[in-house]
GUSE-899036 format. One record per atom (N, C-alpha, C, CB): residue in three letters; x, y, z. Coordinates in steps of 0.02 Angstrom, whole numbers, plus 50000, padded with zeros to 5 digits. Glycine has a CB too. Layout:
<marmars>
ALAXYZ;...
</marmars>
This chain:
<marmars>
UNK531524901047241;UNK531584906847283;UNK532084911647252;UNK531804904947354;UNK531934917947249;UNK532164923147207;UNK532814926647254;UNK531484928647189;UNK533534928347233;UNK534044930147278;UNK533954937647248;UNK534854925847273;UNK534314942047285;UNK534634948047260;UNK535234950347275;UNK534314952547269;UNK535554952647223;UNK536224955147255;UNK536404959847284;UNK536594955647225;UNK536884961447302;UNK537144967347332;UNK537044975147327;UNK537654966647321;UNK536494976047272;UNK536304981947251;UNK535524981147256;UNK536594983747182;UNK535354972647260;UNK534664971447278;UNK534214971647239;UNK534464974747317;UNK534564969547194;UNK534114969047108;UNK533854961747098;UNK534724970747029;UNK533484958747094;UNK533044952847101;UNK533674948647048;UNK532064953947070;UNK533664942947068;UNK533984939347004;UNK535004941146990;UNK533414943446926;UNK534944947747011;UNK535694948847006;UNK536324944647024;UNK535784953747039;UNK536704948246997;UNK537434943147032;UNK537944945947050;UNK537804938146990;UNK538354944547098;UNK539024949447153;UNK539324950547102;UNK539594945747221;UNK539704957447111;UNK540354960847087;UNK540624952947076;UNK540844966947150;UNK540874955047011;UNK541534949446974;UNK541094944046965;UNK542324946647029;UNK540354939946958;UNK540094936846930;UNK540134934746862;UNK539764938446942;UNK540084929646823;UNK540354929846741;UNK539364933446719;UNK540694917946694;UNK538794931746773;UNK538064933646732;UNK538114939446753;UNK537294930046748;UNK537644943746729;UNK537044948346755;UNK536474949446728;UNK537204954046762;UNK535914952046779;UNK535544952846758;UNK535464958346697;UNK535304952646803;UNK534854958246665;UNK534784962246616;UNK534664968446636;UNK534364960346576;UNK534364969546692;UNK534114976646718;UNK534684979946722;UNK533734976946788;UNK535384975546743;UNK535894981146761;UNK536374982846683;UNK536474977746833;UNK536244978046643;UNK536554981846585;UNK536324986646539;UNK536734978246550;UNK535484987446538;UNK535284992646522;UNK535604999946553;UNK534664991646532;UNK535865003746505;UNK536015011246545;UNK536755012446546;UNK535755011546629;UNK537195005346547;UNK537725005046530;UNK538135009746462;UNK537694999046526;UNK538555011946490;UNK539015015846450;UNK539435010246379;UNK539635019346516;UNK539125013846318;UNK539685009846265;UNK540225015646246;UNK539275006646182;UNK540685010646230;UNK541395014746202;UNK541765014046132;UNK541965012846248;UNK542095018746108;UNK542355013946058;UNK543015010746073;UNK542415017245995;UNK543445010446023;UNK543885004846040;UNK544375010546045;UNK544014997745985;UNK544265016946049;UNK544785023246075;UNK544735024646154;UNK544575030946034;UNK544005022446170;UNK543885025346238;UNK543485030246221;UNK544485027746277;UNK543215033446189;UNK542795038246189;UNK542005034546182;UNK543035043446131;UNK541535039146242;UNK540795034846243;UNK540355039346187;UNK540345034846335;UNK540035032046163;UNK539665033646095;UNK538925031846117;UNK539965028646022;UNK538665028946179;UNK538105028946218;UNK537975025246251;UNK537685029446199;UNK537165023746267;UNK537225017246333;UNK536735013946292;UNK536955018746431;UNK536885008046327;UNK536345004646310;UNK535535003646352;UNK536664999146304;UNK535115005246282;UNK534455004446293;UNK534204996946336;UNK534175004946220;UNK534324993446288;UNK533874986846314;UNK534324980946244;UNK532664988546300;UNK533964974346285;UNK534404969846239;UNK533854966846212;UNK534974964546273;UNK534084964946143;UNK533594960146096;UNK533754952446095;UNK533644962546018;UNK533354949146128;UNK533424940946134;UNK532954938246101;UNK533374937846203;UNK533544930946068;UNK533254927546019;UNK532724922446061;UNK533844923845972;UNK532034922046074;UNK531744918146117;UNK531894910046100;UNK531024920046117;UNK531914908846044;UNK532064902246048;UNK532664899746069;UNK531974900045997;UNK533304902046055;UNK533944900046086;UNK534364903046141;UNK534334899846041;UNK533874909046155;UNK533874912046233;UNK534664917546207;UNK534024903546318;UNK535034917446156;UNK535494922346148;UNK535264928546124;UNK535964920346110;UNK535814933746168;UNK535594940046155;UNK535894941546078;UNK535864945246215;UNK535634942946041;UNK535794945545977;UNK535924953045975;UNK535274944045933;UNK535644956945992;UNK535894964745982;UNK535494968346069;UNK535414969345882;UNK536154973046074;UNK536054979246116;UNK535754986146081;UNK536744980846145;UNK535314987446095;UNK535214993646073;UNK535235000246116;UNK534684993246047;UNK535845003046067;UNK536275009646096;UNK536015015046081;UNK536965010546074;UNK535705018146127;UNK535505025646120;UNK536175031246104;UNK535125027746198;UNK536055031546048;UNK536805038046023;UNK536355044645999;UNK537485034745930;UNK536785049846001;UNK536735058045973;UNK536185059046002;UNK536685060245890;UNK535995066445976;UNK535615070546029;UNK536095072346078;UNK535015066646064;UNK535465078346118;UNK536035083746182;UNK535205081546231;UNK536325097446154;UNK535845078746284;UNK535205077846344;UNK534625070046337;UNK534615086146329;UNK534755066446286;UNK534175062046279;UNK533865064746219;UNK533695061946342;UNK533845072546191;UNK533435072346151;UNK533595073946081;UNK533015075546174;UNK533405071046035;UNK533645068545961;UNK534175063745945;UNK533855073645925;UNK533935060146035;UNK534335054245998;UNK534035046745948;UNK534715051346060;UNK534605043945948;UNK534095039445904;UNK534365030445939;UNK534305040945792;UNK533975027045903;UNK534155020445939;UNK534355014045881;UNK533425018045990;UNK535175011945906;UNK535515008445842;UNK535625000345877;UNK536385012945815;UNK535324996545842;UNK535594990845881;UNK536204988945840;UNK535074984645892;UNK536764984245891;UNK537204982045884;UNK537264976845903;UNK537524984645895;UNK537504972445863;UNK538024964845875;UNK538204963845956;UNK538914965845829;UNK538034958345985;UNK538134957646052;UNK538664955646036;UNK537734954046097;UNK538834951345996;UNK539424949245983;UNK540124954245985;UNK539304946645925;UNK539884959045943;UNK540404965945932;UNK540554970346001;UNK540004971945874;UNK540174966046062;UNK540474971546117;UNK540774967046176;UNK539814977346151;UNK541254970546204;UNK541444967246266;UNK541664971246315;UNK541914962646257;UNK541334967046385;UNK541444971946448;UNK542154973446451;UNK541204968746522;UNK542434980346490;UNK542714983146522;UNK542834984746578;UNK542694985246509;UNK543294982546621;UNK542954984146718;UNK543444989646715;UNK543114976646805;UNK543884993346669;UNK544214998246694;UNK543845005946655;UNK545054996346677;UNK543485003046608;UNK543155009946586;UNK542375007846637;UNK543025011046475;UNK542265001446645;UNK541415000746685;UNK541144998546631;UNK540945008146717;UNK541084999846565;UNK540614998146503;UNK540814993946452;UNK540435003646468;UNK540474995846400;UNK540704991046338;UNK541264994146303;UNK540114989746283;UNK541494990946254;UNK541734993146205;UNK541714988446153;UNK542284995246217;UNK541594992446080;UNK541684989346021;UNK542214991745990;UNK541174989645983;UNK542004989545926;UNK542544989445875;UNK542324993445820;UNK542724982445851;UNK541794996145845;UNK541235000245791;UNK541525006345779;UNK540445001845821;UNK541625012545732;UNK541735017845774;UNK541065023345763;UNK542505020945754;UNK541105028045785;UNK540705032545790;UNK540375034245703;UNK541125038645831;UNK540775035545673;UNK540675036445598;UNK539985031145573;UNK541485034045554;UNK540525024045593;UNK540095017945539;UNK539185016345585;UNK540765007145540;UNK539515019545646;UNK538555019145707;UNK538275023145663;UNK538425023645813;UNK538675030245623;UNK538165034745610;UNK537475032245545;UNK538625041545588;UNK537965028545498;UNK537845026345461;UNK537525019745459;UNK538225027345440;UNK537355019245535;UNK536865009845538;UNK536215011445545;UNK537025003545615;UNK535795003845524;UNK535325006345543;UNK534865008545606;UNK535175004245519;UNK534525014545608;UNK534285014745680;UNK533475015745677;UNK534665021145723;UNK533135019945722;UNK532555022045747;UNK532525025045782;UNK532235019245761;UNK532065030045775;UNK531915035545813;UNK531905037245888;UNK531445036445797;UNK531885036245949;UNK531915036746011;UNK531205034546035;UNK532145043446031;UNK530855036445988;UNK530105037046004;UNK529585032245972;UNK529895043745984;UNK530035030245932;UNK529745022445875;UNK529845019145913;UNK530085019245800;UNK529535012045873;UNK529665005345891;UNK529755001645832;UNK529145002445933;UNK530294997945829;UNK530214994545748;UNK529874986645767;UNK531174993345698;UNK529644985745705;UNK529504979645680;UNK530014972745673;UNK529314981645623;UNK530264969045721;UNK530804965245719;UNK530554957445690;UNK531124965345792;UNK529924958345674;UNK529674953545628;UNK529704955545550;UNK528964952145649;UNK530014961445545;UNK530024964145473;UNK530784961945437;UNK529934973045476;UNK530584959745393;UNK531074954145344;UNK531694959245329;UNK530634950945254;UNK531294967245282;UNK531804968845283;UNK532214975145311;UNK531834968045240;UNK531954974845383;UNK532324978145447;UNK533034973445455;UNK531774977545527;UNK532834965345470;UNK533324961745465;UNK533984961445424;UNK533064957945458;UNK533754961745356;UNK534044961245310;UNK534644968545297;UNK533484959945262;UNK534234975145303;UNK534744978145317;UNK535324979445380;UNK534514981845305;UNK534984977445451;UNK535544977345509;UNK536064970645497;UNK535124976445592;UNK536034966445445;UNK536204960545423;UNK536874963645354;UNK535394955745396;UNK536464968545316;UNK536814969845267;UNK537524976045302;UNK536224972745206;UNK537334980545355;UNK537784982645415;UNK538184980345419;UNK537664982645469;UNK538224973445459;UNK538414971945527;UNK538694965545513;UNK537844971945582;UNK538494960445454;UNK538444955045431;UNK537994948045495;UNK539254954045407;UNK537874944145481;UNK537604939845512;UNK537664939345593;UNK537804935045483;UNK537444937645618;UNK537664937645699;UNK538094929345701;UNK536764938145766;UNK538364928545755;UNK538864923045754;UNK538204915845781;UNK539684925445823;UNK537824917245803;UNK537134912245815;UNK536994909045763;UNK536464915545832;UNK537084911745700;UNK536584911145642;UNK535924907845664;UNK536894906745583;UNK535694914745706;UNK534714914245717;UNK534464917945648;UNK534304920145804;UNK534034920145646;UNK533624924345617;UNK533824934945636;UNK532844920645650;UNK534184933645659;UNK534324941245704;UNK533604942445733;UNK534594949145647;UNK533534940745798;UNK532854944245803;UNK532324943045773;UNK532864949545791;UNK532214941545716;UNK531804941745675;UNK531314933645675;UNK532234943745612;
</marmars>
């Protein structure tokens, strides 16, 4: 039997819970490690076999939603905030500019060896040692 929480999101969990659902971290505000927001997050990439999330992917730049682009990041590299509400990394704005991303409007290939290989050559390995996604 399916609960909902307090906002009535299927699956959710009360203010100050250690889970949540995935629906509510999509949209979430990231930060850097100054406090300044560098975007939200899109959606999360899970490794199906060991059920860990491996990367968030952060919608950055563009005005309004549009020309932005979509960068995944290290789940590892972020951690909640209850006084900003969001994430923050350790990333800064500069080195996001320079990762790899995709278009807003693409979809990549996360079975592609070397999509992997470069968010790998980024970011270095994820702390899982899965496959990243891949």
């Amino acid at each position: 039997m399916s609960q909902a929480d307090a906002s009535g999101a299927p699956g959710g969990a009360p203010a100050g819970a250690p889970l949540i659902a995935s629906d509510r971290v999509e949209g979430t505000a990231v930060y850097d490690a100054m406090g300044n927001r560098l975007g939200s997050v899109e959606t999360l990439m899970i490794d199906k076999m060991t059920g860990h999330v491996e990367y968030a992917v952060l919608s950055f730049g563009g005005f309004l939603g549009l020309g932005s682009s979509h960068y995944p990041l290290p789940w590892a590299r972020l951690r909640y905030d209850t006084r900003l509400g969001g994430y923050v990394t350790d990333i800064t704005e500069a080195q996001l500019a320079e990762a790899p991303s995709f278009p807003r409007d693409e979809t990549v290939d996360w079975s592609d060896s070397g999509w992997g290989e470069r968010l790998r050559g980024h970011y270095g390995a994820t702390p899982y040692g899965s496959r990243d996604g891949l």
